[in-house]
Backbone and ligand atoms as CSV (ligand in chain L), in Angstrom:
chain,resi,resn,atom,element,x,y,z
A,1,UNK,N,N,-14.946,-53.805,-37.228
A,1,UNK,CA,C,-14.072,-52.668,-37.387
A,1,UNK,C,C,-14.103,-52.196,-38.834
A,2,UNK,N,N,-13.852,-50.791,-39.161
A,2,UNK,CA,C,-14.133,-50.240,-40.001
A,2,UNK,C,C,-12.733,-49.982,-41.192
A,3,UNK,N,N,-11.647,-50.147,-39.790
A,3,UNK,CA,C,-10.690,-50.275,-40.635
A,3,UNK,C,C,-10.176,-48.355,-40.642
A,4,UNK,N,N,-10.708,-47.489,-40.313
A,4,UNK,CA,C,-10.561,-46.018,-40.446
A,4,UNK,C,C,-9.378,-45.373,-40.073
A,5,UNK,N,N,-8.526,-44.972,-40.343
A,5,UNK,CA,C,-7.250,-44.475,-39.700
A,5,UNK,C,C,-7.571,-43.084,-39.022
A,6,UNK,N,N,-8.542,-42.391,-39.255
A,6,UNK,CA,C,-9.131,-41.240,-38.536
A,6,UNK,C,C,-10.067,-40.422,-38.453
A,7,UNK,N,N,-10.727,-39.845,-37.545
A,7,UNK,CA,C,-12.222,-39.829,-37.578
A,7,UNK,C,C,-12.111,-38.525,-38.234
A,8,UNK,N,N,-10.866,-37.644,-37.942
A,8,UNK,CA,C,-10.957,-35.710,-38.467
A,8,UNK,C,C,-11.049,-36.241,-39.726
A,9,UNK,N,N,-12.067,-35.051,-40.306
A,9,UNK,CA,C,-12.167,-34.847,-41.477
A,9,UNK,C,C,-10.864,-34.424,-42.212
A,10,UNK,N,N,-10.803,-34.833,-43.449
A,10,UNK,CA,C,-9.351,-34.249,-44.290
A,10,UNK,C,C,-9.729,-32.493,-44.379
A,11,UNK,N,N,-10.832,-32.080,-44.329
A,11,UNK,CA,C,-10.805,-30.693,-44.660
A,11,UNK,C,C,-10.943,-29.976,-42.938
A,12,UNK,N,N,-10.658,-30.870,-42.156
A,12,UNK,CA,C,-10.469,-30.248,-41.106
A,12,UNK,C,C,-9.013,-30.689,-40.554
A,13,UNK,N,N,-8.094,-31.088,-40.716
A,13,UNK,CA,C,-6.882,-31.141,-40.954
A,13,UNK,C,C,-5.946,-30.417,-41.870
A,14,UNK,N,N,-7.292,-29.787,-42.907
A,14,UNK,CA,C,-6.190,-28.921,-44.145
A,14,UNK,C,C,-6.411,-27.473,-43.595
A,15,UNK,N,N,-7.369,-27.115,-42.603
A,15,UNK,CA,C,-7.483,-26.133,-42.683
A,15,UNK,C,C,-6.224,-25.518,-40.807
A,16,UNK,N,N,-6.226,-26.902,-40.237
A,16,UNK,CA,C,-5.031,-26.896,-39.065
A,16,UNK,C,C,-3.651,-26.316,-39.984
A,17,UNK,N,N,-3.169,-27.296,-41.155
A,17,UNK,CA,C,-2.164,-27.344,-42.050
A,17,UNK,C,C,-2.259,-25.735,-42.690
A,18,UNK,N,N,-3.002,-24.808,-42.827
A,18,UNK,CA,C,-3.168,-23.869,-43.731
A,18,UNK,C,C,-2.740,-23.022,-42.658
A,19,UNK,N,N,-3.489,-22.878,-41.523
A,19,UNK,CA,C,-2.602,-21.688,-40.620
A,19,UNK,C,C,-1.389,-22.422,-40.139
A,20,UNK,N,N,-0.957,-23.440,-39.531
A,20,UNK,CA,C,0.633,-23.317,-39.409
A,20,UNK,C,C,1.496,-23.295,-40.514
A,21,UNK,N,N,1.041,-23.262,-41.542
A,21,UNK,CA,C,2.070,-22.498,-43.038
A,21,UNK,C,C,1.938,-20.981,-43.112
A,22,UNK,N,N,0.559,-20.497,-42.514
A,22,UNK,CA,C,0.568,-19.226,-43.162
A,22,UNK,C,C,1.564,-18.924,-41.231
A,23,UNK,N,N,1.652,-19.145,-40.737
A,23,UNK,CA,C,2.231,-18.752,-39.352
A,23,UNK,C,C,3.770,-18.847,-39.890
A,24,UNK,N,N,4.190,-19.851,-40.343
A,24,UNK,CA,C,5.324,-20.643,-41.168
A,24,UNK,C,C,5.897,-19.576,-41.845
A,25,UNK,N,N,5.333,-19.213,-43.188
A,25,UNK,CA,C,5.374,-18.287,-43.537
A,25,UNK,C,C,5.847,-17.043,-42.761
A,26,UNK,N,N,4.912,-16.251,-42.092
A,26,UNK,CA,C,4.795,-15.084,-41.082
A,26,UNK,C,C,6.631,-15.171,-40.182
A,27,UNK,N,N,6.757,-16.016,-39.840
A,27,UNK,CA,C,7.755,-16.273,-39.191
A,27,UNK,C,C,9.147,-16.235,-40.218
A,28,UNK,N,N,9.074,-16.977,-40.881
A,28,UNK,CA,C,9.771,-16.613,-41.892
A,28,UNK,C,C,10.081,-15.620,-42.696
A,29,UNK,N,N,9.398,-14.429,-43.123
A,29,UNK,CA,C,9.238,-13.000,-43.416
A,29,UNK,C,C,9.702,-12.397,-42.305
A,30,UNK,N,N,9.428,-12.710,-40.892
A,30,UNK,CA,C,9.783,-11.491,-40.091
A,30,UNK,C,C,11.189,-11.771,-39.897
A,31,UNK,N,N,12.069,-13.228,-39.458
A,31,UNK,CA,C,12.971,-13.444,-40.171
A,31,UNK,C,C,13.679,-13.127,-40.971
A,32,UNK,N,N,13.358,-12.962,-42.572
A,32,UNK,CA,C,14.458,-12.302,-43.370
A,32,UNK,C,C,14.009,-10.899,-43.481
A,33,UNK,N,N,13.192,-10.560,-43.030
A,33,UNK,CA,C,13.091,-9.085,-42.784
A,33,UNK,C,C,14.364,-8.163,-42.132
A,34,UNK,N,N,14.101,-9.447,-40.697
A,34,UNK,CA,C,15.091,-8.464,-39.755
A,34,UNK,C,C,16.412,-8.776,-40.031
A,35,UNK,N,N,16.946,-10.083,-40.502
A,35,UNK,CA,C,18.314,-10.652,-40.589
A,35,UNK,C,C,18.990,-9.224,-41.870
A,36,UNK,N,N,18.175,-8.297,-42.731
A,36,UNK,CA,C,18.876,-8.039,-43.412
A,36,UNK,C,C,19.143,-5.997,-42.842
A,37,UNK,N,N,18.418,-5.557,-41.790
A,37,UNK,CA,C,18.267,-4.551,-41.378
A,37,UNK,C,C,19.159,-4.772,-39.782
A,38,UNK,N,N,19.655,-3.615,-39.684
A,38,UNK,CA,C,20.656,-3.174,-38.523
A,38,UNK,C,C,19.525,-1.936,-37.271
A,39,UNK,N,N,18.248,-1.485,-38.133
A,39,UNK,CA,C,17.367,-0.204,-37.914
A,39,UNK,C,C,16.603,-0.810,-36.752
A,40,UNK,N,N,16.537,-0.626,-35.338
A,40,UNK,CA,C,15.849,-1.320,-34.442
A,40,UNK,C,C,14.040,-0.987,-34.634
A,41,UNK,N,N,14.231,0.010,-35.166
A,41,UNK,CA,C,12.594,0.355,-35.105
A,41,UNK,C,C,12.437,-0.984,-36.408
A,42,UNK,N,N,12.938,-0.910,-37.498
A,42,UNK,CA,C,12.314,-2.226,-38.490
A,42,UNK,C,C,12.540,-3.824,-38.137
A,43,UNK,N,N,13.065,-3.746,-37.567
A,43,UNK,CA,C,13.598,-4.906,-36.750
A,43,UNK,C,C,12.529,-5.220,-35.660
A,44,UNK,N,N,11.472,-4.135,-34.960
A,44,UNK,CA,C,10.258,-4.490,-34.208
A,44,UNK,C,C,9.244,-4.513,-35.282
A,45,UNK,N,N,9.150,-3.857,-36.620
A,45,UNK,CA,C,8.257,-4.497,-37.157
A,45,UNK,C,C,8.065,-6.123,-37.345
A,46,UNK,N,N,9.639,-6.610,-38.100
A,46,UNK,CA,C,9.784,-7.791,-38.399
A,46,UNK,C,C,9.493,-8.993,-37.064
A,47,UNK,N,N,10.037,-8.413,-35.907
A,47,UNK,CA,C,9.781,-9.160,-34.660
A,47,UNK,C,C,8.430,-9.377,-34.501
A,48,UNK,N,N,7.498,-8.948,-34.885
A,48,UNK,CA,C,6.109,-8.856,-34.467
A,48,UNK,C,C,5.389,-9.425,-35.595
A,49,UNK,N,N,5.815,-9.282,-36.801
A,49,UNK,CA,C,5.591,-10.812,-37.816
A,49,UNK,C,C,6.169,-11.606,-37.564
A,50,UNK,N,N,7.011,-11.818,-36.686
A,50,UNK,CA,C,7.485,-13.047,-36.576
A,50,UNK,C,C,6.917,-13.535,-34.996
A,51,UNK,N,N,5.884,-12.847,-34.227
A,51,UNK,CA,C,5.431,-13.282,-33.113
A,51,UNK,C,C,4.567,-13.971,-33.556
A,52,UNK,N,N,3.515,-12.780,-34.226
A,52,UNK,CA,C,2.299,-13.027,-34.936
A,52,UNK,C,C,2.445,-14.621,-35.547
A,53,UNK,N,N,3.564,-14.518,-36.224
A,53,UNK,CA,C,3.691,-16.475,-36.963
A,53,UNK,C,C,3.727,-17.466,-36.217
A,54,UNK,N,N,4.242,-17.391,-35.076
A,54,UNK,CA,C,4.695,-18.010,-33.881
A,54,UNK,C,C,3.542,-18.694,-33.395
A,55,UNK,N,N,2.729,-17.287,-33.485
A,55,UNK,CA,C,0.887,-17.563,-32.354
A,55,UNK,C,C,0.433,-18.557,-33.110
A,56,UNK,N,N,0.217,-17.856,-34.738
A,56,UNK,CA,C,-0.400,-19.154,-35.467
A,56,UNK,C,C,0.270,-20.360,-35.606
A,57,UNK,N,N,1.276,-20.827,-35.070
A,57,UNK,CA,C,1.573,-22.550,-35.439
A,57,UNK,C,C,1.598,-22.782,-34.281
A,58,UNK,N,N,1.627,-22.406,-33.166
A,58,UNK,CA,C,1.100,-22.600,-31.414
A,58,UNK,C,C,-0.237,-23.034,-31.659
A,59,UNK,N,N,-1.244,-21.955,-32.304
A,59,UNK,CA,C,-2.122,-22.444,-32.222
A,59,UNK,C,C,-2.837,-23.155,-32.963
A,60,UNK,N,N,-2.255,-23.021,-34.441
A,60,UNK,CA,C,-2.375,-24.712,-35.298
A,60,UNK,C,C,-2.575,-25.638,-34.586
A,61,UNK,N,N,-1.274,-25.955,-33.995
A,61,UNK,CA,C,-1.007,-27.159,-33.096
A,61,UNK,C,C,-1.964,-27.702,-31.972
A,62,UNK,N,N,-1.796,-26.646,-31.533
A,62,UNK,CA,C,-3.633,-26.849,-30.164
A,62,UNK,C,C,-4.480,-26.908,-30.961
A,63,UNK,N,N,-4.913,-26.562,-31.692
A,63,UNK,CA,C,-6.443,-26.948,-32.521
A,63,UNK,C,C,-6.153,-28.111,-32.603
A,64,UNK,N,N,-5.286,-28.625,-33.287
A,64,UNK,CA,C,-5.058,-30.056,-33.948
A,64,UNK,C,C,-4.734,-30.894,-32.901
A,65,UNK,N,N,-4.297,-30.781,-31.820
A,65,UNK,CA,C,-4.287,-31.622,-30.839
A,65,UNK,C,C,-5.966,-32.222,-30.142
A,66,UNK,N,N,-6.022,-30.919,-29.846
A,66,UNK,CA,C,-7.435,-30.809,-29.441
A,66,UNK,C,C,-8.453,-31.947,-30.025
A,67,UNK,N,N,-8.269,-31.375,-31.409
A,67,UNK,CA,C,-9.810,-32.047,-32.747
A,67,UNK,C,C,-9.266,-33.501,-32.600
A,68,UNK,N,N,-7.988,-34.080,-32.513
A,68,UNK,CA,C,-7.432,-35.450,-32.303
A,68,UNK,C,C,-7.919,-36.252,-31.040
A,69,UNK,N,N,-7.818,-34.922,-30.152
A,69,UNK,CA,C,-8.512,-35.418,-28.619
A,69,UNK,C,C,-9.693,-35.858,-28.732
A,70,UNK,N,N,-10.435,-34.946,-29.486
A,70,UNK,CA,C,-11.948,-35.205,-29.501
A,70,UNK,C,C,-12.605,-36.457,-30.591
A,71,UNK,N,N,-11.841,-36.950,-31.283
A,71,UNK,CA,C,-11.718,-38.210,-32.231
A,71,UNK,C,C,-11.340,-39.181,-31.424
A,72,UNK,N,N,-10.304,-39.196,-30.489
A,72,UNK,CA,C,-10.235,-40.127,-29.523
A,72,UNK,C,C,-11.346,-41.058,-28.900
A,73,UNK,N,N,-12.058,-39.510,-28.386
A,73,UNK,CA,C,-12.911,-39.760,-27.350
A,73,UNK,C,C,-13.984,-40.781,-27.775
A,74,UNK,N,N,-14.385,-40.189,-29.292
A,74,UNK,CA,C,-15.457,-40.546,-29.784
A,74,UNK,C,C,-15.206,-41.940,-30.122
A,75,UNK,N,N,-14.311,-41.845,-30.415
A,75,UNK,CA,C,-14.075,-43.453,-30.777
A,75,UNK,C,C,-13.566,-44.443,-29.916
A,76,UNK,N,N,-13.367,-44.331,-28.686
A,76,UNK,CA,C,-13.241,-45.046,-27.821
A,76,UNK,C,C,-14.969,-45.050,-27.355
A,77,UNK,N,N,-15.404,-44.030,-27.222
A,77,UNK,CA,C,-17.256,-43.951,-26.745
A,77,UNK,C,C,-17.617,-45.101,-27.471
A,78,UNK,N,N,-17.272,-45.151,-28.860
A,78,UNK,CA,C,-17.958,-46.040,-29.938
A,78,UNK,C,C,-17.540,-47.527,-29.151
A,79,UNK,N,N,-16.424,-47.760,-28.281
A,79,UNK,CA,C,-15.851,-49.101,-28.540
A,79,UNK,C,C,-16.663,-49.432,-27.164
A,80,UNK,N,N,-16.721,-48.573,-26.214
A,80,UNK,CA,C,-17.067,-48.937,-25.203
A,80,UNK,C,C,-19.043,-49.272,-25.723
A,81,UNK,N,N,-19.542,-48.516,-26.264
A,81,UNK,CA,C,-20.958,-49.123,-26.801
A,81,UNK,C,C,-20.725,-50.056,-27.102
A,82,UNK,N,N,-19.997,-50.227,-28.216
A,82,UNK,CA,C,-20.189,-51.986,-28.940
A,82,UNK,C,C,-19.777,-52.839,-27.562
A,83,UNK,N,N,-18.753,-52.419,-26.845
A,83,UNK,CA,C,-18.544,-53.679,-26.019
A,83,UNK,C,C,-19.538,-53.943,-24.790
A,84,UNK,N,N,-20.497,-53.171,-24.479
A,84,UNK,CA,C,-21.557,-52.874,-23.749
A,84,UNK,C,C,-22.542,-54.284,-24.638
A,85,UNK,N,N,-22.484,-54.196,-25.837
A,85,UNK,CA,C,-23.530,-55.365,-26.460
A,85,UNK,C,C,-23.133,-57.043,-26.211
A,86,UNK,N,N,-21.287,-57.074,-25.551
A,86,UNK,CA,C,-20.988,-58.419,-25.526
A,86,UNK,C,C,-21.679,-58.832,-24.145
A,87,UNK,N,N,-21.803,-60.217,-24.679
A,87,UNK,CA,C,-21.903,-61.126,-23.285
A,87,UNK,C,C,-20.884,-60.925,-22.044
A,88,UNK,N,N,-21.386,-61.026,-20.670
A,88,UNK,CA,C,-20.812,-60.563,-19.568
A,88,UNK,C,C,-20.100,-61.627,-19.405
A,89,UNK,N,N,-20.188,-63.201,-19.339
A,89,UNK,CA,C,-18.992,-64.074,-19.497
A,89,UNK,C,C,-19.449,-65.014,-20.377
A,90,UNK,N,N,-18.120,-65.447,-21.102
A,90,UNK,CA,C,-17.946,-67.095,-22.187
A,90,UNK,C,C,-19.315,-68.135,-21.825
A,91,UNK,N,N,-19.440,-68.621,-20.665
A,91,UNK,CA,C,-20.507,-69.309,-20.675
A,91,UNK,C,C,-19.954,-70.234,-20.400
A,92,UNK,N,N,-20.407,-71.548,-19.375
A,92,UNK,CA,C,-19.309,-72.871,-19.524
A,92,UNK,C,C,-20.324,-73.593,-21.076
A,93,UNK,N,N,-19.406,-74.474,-21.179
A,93,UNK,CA,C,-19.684,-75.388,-22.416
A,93,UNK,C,C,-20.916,-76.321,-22.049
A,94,UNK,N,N,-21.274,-76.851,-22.929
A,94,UNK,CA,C,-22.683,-77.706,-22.569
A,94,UNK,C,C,-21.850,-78.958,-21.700
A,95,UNK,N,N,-22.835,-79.205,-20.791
A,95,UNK,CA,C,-22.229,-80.353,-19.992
A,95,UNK,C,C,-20.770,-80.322,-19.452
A,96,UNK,N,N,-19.514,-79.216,-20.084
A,96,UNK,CA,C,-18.804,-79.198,-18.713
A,96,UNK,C,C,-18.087,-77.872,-17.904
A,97,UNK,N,N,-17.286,-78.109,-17.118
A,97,UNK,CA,C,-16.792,-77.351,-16.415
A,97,UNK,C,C,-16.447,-75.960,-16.678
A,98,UNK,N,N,-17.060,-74.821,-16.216
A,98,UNK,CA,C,-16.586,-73.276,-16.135
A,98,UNK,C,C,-15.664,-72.860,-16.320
A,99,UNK,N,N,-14.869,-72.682,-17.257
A,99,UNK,CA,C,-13.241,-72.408,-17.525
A,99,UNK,C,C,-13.401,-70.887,-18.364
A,100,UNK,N,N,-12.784,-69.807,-17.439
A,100,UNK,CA,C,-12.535,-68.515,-18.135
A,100,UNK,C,C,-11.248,-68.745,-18.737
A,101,UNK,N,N,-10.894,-68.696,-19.833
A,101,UNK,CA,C,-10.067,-68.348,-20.571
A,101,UNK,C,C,-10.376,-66.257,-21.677
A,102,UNK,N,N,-9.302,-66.241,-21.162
A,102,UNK,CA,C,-9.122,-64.683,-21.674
A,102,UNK,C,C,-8.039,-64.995,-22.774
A,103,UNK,N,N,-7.907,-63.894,-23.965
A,103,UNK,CA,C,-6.738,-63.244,-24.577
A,103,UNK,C,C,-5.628,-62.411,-24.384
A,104,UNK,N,N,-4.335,-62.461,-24.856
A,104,UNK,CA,C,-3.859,-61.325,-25.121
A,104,UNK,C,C,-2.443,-62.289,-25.886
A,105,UNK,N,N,-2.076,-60.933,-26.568
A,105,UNK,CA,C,-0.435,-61.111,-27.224
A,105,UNK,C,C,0.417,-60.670,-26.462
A,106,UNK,N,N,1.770,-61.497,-26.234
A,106,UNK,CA,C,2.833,-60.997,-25.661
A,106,UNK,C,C,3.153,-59.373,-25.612
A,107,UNK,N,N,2.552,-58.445,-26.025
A,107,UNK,CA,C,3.043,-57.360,-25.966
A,107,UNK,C,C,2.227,-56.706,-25.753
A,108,UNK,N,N,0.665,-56.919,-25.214
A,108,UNK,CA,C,-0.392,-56.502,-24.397
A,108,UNK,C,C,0.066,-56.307,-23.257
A,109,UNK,N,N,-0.499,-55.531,-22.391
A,109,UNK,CA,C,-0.652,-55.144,-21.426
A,109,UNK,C,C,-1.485,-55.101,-20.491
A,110,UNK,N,N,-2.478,-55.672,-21.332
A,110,UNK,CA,C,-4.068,-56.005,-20.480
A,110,UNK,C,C,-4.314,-57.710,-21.923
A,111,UNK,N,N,-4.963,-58.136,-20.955
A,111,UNK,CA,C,-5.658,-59.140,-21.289
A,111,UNK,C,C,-7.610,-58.876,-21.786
A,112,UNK,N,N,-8.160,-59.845,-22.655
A,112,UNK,CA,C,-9.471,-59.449,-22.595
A,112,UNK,C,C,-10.408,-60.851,-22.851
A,113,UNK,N,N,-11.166,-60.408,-23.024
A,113,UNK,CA,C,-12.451,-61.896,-23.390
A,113,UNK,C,C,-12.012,-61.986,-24.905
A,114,UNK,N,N,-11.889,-63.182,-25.318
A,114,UNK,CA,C,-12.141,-63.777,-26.540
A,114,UNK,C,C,-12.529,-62.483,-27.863
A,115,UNK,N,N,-14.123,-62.313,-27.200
A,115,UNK,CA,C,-14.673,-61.535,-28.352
A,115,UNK,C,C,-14.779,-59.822,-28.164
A,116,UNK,N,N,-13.504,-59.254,-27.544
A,116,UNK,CA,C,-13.206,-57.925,-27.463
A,116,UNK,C,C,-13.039,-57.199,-28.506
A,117,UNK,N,N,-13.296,-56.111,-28.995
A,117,UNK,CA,C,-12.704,-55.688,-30.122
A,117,UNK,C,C,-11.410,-55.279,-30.283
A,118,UNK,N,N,-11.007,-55.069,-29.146
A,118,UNK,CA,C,-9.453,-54.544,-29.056
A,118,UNK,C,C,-8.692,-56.021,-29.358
A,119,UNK,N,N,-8.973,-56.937,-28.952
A,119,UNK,CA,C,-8.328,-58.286,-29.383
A,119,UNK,C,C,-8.383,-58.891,-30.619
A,120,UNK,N,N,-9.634,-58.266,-31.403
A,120,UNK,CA,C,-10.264,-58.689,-32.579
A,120,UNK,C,C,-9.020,-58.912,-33.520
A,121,UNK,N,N,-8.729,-60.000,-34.308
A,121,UNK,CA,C,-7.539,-59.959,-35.814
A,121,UNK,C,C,-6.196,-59.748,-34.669
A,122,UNK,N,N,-6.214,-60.066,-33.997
A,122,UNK,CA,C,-4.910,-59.657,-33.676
A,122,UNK,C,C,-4.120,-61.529,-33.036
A,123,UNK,N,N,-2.970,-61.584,-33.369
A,123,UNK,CA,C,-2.348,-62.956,-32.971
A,123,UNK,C,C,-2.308,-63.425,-31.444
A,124,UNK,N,N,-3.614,-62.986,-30.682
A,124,UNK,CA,C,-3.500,-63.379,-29.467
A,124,UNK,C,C,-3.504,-65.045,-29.024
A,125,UNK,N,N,-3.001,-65.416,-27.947
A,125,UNK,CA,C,-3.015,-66.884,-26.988
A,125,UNK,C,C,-3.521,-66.456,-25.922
A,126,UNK,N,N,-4.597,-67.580,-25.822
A,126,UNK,CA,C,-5.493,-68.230,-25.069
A,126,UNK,C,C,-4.534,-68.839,-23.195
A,127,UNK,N,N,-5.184,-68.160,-22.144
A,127,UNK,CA,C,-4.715,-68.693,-21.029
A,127,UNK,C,C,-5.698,-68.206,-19.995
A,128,UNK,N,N,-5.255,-68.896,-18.549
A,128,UNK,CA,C,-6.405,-68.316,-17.458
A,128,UNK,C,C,-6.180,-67.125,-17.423
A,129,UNK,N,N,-7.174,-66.710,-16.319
A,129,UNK,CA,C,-6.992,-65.442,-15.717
A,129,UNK,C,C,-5.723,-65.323,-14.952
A,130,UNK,N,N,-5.460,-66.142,-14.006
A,130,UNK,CA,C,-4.327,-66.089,-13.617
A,130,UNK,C,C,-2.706,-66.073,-14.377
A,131,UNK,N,N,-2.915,-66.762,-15.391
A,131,UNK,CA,C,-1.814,-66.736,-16.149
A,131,UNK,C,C,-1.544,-65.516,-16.634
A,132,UNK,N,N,-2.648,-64.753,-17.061
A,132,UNK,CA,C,-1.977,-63.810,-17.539
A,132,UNK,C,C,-1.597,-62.227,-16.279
A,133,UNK,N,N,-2.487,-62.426,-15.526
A,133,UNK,CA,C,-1.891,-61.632,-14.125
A,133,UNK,C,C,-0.447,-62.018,-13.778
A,134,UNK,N,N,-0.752,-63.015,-13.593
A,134,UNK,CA,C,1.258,-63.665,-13.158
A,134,UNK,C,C,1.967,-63.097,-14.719
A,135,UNK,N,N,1.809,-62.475,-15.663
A,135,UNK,CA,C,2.541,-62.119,-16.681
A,135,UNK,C,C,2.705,-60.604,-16.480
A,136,UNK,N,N,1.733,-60.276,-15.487
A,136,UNK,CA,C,1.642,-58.572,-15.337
A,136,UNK,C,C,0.748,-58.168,-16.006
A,137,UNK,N,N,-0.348,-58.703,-16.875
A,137,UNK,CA,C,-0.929,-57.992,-17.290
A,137,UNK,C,C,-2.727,-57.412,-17.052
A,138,UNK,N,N,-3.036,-56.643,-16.954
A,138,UNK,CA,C,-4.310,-55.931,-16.518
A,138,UNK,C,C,-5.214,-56.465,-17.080
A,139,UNK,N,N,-6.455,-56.377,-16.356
A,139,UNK,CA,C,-7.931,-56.301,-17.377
A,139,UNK,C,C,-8.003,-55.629,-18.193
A,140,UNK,N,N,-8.705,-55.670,-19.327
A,140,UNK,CA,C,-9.047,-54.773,-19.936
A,140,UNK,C,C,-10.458,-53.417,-19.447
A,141,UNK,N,N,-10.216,-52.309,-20.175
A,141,UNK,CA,C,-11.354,-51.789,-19.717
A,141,UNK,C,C,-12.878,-52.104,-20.379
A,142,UNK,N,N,-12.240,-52.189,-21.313
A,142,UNK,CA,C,-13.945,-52.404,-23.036
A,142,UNK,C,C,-14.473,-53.357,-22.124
A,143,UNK,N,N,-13.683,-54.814,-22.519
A,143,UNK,CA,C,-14.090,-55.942,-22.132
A,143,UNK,C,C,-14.581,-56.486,-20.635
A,144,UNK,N,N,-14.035,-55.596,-19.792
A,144,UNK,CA,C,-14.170,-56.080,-18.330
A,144,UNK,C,C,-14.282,-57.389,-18.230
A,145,UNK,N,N,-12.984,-58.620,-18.416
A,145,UNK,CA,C,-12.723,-59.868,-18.056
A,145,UNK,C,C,-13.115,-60.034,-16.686
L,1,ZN,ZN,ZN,-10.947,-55.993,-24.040
């Protein structure tokens, strides 16, 4: 692990941040525009800078959801490759008995193999498969236990 807190670029996050200010803005002008006029015709100007501002932090927001979506993706793509390179099971030990033991921490929700990356550094305990089903908790997907 790389350790990355996010795949968007900072200059593609500043430029999400730049139209919902200038929308911010927009909204705000049409705002004290109209709060200080009684004149309905200036009062549809100001309304319509203040739509116009509206659109842009609507659609700030969807861009930026979106570009987050698509960082998701990619980086789950990434996890599911690497976990495509692990071994399909533990292996029994030389000379004895076949024992799957899986991971997870009390506050998992899925269980995984040993060498998952989603388990990787994290304070997991060691139990069967069954143990951790009788706890409620799922396979993982990366790992496919
Ligand atoms: Zn896993």
């Amino acid at each position: 692990m790389s350790g990355r807190r996010s795949t968007l670029p900072i200059a593609g996050r500043s430029r999400f941040a730049a139209l919902g200010l200038v929308g911010a803005a927009l909204l705000t002008l049409g705002w004290y525009r109209s709060a200080g006029t009684v004149v309905f015709s200036d009062q549809m100007v100001s309304g319509a800078l203040a739509a116009a501002g509206s659109m842009a932090v609507c659609l700030a927001v969807a861009l930026r959801t979106l570009a987050g979506r698509r960082a998701v993706e990619r980086r789950l793509a990434d996890l599911v490759e690497r976990a495509s390179d692990l071994p399909l099971s533990p292996g029994p030990a030389a000379g004895g008995p076949a024992v799957d033991v899986f991971v997870a921490t009390p506050s998992m929700g899925r269980y995984h193999r040993p060498s998952c990356p989603l388990a990787t550094g994290k304070p997991v305990q060691a139990a069967a498969r069954a143990a951790h089903e009788g706890a409620g908790k799922k396979r993982c997907g990366v790992c496919q236990p």
